[in-house]
MARSERO-853840 format. One record per atom (N, C-alpha, C): z, y, x; residue in three letters. Coordinates in steps of 0.2 Angstrom, whole numbers, plus 5000, padded with zeros to 4 digits. Each point is the difference from the previous one (the first is absolute). Last residue first. Layout:
<recs>
ZYXALA...
</recs>
This chain:
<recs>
481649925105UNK500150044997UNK500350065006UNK499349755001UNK499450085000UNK500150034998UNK501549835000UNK499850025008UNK499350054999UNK500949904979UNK500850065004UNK499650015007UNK498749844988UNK499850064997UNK500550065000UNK500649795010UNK499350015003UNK499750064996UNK501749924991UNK500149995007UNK499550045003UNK499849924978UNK500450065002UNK500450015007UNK497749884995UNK500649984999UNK500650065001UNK497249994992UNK500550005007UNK500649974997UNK497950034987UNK500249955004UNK500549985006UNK499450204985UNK500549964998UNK500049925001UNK498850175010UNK500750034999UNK500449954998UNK497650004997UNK500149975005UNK500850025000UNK499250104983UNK499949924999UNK500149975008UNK500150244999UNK500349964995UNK500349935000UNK498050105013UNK500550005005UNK500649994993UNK498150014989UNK500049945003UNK500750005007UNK499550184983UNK500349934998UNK499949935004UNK499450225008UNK500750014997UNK500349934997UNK497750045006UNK500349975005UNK500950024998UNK498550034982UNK500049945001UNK500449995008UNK500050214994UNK500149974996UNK500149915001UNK498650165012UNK500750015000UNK500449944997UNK497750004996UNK500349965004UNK500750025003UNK498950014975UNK499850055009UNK500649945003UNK500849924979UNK499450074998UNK499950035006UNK500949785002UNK500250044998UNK499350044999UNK501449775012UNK499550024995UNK500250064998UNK500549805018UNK500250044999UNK499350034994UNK501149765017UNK499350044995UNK500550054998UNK500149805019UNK500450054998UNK499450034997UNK499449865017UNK500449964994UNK500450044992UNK498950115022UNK500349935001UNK500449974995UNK498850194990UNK499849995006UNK500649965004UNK498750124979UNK500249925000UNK500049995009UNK499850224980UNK500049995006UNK500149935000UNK498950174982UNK500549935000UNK499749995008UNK499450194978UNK500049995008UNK500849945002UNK498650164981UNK500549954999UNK499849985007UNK499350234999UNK499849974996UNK500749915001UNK499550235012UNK500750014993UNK499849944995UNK499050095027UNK500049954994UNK500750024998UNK499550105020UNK500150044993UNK500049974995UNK499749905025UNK500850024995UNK500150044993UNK498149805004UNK500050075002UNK500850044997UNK499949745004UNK499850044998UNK500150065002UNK499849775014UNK500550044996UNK499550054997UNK500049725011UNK499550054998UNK500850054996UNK500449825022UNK499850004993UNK499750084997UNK500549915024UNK499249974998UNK500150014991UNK501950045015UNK499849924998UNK499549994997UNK500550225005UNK500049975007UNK499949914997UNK500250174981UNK499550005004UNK499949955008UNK502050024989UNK499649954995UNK499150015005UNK502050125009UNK500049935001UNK499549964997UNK500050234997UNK499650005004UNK500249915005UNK500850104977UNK499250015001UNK499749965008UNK502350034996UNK499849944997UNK499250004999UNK501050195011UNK500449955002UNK499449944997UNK500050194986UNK499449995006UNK500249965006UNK501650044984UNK499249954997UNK499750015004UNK502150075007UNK499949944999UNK499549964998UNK500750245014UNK499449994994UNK499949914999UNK501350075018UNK500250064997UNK499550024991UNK501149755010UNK499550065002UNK500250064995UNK501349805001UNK500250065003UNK499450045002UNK499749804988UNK500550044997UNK500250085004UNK498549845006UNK499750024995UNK500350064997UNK500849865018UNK499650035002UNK499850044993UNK501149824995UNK500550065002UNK499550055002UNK499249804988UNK500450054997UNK500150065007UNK499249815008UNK499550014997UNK500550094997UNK501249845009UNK499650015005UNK499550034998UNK501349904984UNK500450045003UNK499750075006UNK499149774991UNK500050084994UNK500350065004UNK500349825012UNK499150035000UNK500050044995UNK501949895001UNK500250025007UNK499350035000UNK500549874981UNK500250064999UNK500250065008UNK498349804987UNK500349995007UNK500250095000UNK499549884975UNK499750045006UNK500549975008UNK499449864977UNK500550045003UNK499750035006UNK
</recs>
């Protein structure tokens, strides 16, 4: 089970950026992990605090992974980032 106050902590800033995959591009980068080149349209999988997302290009995978991290919140908590 996640600690829903860190997902939390993690999603929002991500969410309210003005460009959310480059947002998560540039959390995954700061934790020392590896990103592909934005043009990639190749199968691309993000894995970043416990949280996985996958897609064709990295759009994409980051669409599924802020997703996937969404639905760790609580609808409480996913009415306060709206």
């Amino acid at each position: 089970m996640f600690d829903q106050s860190k997902v939390r902590a993690l999603v929002e800033p991500i969410l309210n950026a003005s460009d959310p995959a480059k947002a998560l591009r540039e959390h995954v980068l700061g934790a020392g992990g590896k990103w592909a080149e934005p043009d990639s349209t190749d199968l691309f999988e993000i894995s970043y605090a416990g949280i996985a997302g996958i897609g064709f290009g990295t759009e994409e995978a980051a669409d599924h992974w802020i997703a996937n991290a969404i639905t760790q919140l609580t609808i409480e908590q996913l009415e306060a980032l709206a």
